[in-house]
C-alpha positions as CSV (number, residue, x, y, z in Angstrom):
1,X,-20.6,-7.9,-49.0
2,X,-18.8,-7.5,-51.8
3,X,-15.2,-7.8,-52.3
4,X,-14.6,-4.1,-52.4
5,X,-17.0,-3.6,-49.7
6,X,-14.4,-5.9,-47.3
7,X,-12.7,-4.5,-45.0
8,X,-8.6,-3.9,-45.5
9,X,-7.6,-3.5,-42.0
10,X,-8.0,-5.8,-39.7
11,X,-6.7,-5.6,-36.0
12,X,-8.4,-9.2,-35.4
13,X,-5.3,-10.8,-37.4
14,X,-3.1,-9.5,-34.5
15,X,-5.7,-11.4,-32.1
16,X,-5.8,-14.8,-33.7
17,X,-3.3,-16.7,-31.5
18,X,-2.2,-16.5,-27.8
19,X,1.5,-16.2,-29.1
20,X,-0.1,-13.2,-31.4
21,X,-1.9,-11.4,-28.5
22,X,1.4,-11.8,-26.0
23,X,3.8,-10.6,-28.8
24,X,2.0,-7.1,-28.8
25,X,0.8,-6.8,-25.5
26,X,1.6,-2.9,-24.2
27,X,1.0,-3.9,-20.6
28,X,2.6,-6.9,-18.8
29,X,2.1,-7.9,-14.6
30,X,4.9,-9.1,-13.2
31,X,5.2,-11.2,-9.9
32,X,8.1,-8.8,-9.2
33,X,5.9,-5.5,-9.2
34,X,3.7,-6.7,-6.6
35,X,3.7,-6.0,-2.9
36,X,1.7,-8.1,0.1
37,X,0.5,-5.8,2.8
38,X,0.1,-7.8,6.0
39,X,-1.2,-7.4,10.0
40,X,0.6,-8.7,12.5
41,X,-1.5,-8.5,15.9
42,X,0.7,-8.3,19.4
43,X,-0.7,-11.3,21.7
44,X,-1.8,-13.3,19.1
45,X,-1.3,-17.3,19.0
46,X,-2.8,-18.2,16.2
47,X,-3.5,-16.0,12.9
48,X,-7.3,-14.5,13.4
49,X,-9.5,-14.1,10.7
50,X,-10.5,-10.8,9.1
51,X,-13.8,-11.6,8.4
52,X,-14.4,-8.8,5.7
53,X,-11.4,-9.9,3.7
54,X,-11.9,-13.3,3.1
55,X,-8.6,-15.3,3.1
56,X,-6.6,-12.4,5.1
57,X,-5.4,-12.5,8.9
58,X,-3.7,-11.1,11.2
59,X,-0.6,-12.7,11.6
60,X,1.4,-14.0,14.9
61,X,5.0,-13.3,15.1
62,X,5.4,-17.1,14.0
63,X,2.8,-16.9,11.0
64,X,4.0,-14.0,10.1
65,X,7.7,-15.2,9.1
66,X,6.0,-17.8,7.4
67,X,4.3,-15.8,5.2
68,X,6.8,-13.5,4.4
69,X,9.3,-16.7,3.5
70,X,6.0,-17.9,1.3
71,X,6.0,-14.7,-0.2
72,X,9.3,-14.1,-1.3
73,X,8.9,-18.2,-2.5
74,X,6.5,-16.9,-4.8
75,X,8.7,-14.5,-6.2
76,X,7.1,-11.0,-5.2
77,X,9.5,-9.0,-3.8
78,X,8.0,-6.6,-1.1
79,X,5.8,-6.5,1.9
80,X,4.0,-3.8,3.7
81,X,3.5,-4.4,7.5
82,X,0.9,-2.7,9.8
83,X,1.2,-3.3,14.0
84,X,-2.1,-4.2,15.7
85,X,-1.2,-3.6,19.0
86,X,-2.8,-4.4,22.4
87,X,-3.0,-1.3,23.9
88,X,-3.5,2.2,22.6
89,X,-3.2,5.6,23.8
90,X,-3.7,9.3,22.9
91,X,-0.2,9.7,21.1
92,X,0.4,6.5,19.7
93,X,3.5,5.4,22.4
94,X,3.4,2.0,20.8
95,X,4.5,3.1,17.5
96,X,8.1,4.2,18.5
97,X,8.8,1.6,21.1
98,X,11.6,-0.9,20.1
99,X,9.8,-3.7,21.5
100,X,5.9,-2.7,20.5
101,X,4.4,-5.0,17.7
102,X,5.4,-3.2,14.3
103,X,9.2,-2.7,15.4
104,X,9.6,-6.2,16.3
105,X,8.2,-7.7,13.5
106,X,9.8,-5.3,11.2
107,X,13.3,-7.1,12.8
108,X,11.4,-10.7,12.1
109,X,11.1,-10.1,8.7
110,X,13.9,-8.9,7.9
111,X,16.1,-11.7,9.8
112,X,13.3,-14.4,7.3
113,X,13.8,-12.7,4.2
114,X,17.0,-10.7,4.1
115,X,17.7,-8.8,1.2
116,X,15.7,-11.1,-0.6
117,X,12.6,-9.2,-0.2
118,X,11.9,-5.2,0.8
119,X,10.4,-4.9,3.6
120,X,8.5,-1.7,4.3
121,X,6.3,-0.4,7.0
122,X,3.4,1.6,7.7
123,X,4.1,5.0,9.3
124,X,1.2,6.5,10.6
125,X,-0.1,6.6,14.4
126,X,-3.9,5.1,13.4
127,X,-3.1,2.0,14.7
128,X,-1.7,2.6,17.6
129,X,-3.9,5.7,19.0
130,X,-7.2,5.3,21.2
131,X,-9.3,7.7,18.9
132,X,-8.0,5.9,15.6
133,X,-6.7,9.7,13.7
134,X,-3.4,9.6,11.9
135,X,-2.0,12.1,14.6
136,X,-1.6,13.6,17.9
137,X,-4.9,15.4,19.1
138,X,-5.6,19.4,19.5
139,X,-7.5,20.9,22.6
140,X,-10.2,21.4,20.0
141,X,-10.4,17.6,18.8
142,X,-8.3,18.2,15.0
143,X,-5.1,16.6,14.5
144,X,-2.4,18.7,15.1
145,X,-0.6,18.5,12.4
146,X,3.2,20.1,13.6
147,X,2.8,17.7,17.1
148,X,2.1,14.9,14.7
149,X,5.1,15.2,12.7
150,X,7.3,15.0,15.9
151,X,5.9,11.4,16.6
152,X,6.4,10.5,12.6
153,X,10.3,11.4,13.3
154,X,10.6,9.5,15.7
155,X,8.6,6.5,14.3
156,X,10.7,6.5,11.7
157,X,13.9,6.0,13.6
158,X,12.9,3.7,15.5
159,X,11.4,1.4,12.2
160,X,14.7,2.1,10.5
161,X,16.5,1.1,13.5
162,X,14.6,-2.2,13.2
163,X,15.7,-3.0,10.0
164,X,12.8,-1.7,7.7
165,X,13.7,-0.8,3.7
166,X,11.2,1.7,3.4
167,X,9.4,3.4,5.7
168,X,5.5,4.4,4.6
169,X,4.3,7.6,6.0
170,X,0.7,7.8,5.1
171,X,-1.2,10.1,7.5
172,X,-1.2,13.2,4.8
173,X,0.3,15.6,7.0
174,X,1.9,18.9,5.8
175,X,5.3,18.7,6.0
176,X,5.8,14.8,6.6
177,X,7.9,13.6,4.1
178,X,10.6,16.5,4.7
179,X,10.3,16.1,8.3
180,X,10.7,12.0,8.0
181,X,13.6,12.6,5.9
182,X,15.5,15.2,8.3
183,X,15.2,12.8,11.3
184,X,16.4,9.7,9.1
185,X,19.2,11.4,8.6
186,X,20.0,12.9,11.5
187,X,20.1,9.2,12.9
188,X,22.6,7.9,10.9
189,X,19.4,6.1,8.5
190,X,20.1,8.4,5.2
191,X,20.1,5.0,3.1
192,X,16.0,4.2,4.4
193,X,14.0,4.7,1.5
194,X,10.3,6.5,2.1
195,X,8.0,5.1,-0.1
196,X,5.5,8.3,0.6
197,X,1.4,8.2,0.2
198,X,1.0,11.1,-1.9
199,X,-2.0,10.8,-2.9
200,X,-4.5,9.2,-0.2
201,X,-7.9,10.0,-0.5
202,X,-11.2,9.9,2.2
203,X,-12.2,7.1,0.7
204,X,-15.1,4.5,1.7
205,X,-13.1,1.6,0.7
206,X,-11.2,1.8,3.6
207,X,-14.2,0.2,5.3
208,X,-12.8,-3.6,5.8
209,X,-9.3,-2.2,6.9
210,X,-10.8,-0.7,9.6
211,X,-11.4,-4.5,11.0
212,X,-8.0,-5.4,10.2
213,X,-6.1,-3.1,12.4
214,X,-8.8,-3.0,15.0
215,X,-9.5,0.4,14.5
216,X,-10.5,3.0,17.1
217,X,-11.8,5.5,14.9
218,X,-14.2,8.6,16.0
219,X,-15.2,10.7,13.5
220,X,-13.6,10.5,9.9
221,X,-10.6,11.9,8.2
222,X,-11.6,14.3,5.7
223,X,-9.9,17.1,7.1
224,X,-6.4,15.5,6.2
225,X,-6.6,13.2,3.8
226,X,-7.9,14.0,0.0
227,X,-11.3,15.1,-1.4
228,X,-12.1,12.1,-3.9
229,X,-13.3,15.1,-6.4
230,X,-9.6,16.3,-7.2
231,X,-7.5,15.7,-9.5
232,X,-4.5,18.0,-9.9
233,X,-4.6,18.0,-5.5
234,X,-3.3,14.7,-5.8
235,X,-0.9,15.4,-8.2
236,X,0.6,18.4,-6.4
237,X,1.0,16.5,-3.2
238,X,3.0,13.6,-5.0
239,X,4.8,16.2,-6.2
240,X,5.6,18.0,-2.8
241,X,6.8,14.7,-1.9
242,X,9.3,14.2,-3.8
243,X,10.6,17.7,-3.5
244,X,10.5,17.0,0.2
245,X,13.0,13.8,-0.3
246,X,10.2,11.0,-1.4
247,X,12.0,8.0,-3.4
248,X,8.1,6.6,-4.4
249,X,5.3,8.4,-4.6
250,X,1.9,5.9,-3.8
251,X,-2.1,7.0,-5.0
252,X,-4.2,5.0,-2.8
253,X,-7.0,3.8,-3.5
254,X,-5.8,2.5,-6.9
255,X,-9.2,0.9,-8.8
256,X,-11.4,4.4,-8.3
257,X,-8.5,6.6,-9.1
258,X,-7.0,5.3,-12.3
259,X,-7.2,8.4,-13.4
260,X,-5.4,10.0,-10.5
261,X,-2.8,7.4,-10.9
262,X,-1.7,8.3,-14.8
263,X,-1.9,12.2,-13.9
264,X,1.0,11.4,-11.5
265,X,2.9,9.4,-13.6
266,X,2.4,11.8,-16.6
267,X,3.5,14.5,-14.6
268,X,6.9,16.3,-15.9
269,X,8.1,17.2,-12.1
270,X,7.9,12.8,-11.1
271,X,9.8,11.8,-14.8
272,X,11.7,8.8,-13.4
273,X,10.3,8.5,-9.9
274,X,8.7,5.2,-9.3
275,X,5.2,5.5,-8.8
276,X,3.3,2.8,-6.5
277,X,-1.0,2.3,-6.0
278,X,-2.2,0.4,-3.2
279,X,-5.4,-1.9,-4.3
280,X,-7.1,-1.4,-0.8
281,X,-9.5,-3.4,1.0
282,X,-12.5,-2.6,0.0
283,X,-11.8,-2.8,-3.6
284,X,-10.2,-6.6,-2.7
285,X,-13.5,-7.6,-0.4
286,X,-15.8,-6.4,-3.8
287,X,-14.0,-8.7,-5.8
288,X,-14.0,-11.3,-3.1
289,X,-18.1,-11.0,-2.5
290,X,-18.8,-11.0,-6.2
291,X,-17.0,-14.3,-6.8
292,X,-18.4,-15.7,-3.4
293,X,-21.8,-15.6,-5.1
294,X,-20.6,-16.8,-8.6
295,X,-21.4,-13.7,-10.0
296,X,-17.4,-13.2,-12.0
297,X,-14.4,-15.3,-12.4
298,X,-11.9,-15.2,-9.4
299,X,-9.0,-15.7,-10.8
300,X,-9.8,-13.5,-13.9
301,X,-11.0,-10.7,-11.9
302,X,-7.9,-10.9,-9.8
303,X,-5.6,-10.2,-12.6
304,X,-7.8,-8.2,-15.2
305,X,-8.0,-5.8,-11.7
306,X,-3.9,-5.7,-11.4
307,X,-3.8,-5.3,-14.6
308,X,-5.7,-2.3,-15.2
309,X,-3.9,-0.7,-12.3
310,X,-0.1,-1.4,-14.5
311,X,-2.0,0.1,-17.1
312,X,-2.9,3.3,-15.5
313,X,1.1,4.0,-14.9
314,X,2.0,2.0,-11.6
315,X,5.4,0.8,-11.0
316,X,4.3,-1.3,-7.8
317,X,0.9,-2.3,-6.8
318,X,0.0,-3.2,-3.1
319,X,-2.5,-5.6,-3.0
320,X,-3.6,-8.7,-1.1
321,X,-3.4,-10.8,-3.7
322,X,0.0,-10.5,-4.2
323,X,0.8,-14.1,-3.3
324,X,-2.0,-15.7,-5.8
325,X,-1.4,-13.5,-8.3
326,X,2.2,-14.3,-8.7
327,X,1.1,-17.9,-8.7
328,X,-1.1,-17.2,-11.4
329,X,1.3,-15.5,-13.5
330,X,3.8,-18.2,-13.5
331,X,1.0,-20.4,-14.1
């Protein structure tokens, strides 16, 4: 080649160094962006093995604190808490009882952590219902979707009661946010946050959270939550959201929906709203399997994967790896 042939710009020189690379970097993971969703089973004495998410459990009470001290140790400053309780019934009774397993261990974190950490909850009836839907059950077999949002109301009174930051109310019912907001309110909770699930898709990578919570499932939910085709739905229901009172809007899964997750923060009507993606089970397990076998780098994968959901648009990312990953970043 000759001289003339060379080439003038070069964006290798900006590669050369680490201290090159970091000074231009566009997207940075911070331990402080990261939440740790965690199960906490009623009964338990000792933390019990999810076997299809290698290295997560559900928690005791006792384990539970511990976790959520380690966590805020490690300097991420959120966790997302789902009940497994013992028993289960048509409307979800457990989910609204002071003393049934999410409530209480909402109060446990909070008196570990403080203000030190947010501590947010799931609101949704899955867990807590013998058929395993998101809501209370027509004659017909569909979730009703106006009886559901009475339980939601009162779910979220009694979480907010118990201390919780934000309350999560993920079952993709019409109406939900406004109707959460109205009875927070009502109850004297008008400074609980809702962090809402706008965008929650049917997705198959639910699979291994379906172990976690012990779920009861019949059937699927495809009637309320998203068709993993759309686009522009998702974006109009974050959207509805926060007209309806949201303070973040979430897009879960996060990995097949990167897409979904820059439409929402692109769009004009959530300028300024935090915008959260939950990096689900099934998305951690892959990761999890593949280095099992030797087949990627762990530690690599763990944070190229974070990364690429900050670089989508997320504000906050759930994900189980919240703990390590922090770890890894300081490291």
């Amino acid at each position: 080649m000759s001289h003339l042939e060379r080439p003038v710009i070069r964006p290798r020189r900006l590669r050369r160094t680490a201290a090159l690379r970091e000074m231009v970097r566009e997207t940075w993971l911070r331990p402080e962006q990261l939440v740790l969703p965690m199960f906490v089973r009623e009964g338990a004495t000792e933390p019990r093995p999810i076997s299809s998410m290698p290295g997560v459990v559900q928690h005791t009470r006792e384990s539970l604190r511990k976790a959520v001290a380690e966590a805020a140790d490690a300097g991420i400053k959120g966790v997302m808490l789902f009940g497994v309780p013992e028993t289960k019934d048509a409307v979800g009774s457990g989910a609204n009882d002071p003393d049934g397993i999410l409530n209480v261990a909402i109060g446990d974190a909070v008196a570990e952590v403080g203000d030190a950490m947010v501590v947010m909850a799931d609101l949704c009836l899955d867990e807590f219902t013998d058929h395993g839907h998101c809501g209370v059950l027509a004659a017909d077999g569909s979730v009703d979707n106006d009886a559901t949002l009475e339980r939601y109301a009162e779910m979220a009174v009694a979480q907010a009661q118990a201390g919780v930051d934000l309350v999560g109310p993920s079952g993709m019912m019409d109406g939900q946010v406004a109707v959460v907001r109205t009875a927070l309110d009502a109850a004297g909770h008008s400074e609980t946050g809702i962090l809402a699930y706008g965008a929650k898709y049917a997705s198959v990578f639910f699979g291994p959270f379906r172990e976690a919570v012990d779920s009861s499932l019949e059937g699927d939910r495809r009637t309320y939550q998203q068709d993993p085709a759309n686009v522009l739905e998702g974006v109009r229901e974050a959207v509805l959201d926060v007209e309806q009172g949201a303070d973040i809007v979430m897009v879960k899964p996060a990995l097949a929906y990167l897409d979904v997750i820059r439409q929402v923060r692109d769009a004009p009507e959530l300028t300024g709203v935090p915008v959260a993606a939950y990096n689900i089970s099934g998305e951690y397990a892959m990761v999890e399997a593949a280095a099992a076998n030797g087949w990627i780098d762990r530690e690599g994968a763990i944070l190229e994967t974070l990364t690429s959901i900050r670089r989508a648009g997320a504000d906050v990312i759930l994900t189980y790896w919240a703990v390590e990953a922090a770890r890894l970043l300081k490291a």
